[in-house]
Steps between C-alpha positions, in 0.01 A plus 500: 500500500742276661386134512684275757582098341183224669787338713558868636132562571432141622732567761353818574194381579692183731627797658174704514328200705744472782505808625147513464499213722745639763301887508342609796172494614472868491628563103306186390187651605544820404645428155189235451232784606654771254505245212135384599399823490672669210331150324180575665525895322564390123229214477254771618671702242469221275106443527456903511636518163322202388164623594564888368615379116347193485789283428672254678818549335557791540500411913728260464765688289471726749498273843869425532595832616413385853682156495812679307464834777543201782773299353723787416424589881626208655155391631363108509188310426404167539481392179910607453629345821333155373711460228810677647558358871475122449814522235700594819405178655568351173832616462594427866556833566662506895230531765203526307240232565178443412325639839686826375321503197174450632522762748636777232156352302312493797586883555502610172133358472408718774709819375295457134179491650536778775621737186234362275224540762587813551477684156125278480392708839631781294357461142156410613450801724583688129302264355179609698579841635578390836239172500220765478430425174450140236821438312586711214556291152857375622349399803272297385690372209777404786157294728436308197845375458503369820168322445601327182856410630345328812170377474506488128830229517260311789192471217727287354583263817824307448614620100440848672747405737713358236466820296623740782797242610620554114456825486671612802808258392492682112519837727764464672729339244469863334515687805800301589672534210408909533739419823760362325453836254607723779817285522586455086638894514699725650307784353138680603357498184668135410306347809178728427493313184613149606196542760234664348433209257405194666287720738305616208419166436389372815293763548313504172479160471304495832729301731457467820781671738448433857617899644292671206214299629620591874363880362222373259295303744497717826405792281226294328339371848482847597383673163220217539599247297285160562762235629621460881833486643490110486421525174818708432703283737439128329344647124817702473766633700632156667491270159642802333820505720521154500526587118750774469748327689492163304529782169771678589700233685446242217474663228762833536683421856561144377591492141738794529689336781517177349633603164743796565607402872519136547596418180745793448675368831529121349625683149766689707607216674554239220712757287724508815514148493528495135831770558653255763460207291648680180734771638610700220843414342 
């Protein structure tokens, strides 16, 4: 399992964000729908295996496989470019501005929730036999997390608020770092592994990740859950990005960049200095 030095990866990920930034429309979208989707496919996964043993745990050992499937296919999500794009603007990387990066956000957004919509058409037809029927146990179990995640965080006015805010941020700094997973090997099964464990954690721990929720809270509204879309909008989805990207920028994006780019630059630099002052006799 070959691991690659955090100055290599760093710059990987540097490198990662600007050509994110300078993709096309086209491969943005497409790349953003696929990963929505594939997301979309292992939290309903996730849940179904929840509901049929009875234990939580065992969904989220088992919920990775999506977001690994998607990274080791080259496809986006929001949550990644968050942390990724801005270091390009950071590191003055030629041409890349910050209208770049909000249109590669702005389209990735849009990608995510296309893909994630999609699979929630899909999974609650299954769910209720072509709407002719009530839910079926994931179903419902899938309406009820959508109540409790919207309307249940509102019960609790502004430390509801609070609540999801933290939560989304403690999400992404795992999904995030799951990002910088895919980028620590050179090997399959070394970036299954770097990956799989921080998403196990967000997802058992409950965290709130703004493209799983893209999936969770369609499908609840139409498997009869009892919130409304405004509900979703202000309860959830919007203070959970708002979330994710001050996790993964701050705490992953941030400290990585800081630590093994910046400051491995200065180090550089004064040894060359150092050489010039003291040449070697």
């Amino acid at each position: 399992m070959a691991y690659l030095a955090p100055a290599e990866f760093v710059t990987k990920m540097v490198d990662a964000g600007e050509s994110k930034i300078f993709m096309s429309t086209r491969d943005t979208v497409i790349r953003a729908y696929m990963a929505g989707a594939i997301l979309a496919l292992a939290a309903a996964f996730a849940v179904t295996v929840t509901v049929q043993t009875g234990q939580p745990l065992a969904g989220a050992i088992l919920f990775p496989v999506g977001f690994c499937m998607l990274y080791l296919m080259g496809f986006d999500l929001l949550t990644g470019v968050f942390m990724l794009t801005p270091l390009a603007l950071i590191d003055r990387r030629p041409g890349v501005t910050v209208n770049g990066i909000l249109r590669n956000w702005g389209l990735v957004f849009a990608g995510n929730f296309a893909g994630a919509f999609t699979v929630a058409v899909m999974m609650a037809i299954i769910f209720t036999f072509g709407f002719s029927q009530a839910p079926d146990a994931v179903g419902q179990k899938i309406g009820t997390i959508g109540e409790g995640r919207t309307v249940g965080y509102a019960a609790h006015g502004a430390a509801g608020m609070l609540t999801l805010f933290i939560r989304g941020v403690l999400c992404n700094w795992m999904v995030a770092s799951g990002v910088v997973g895919a980028m620590i090997s050179t090997s399959v099964s070394g970036k299954v592994i770097a990956m799989w464990m921080p998403i196990m954690l967000f997802f058992f721990m409950g965290f709130e990740h703004s493209i799983v929720n893209m999936f969770l809270f369609p499908s609840g509204l139409m498997l009869g859950g009892h919130f409304s879309v405004m509900d979703y909008l202000i309860w959830n989805e919007i203070p959970t990005v708002i979330g994710n990207l001050v996790g993964g920028l701050a705490f992953v994006g941030l400290t990585l960049y800081s630590t093994h780019v910046r400051t491995g630059a200065r180090r550089k630099a004064d040894l060359g200095l150092r050489a010039a002052a003291f040449p070697a006799e």
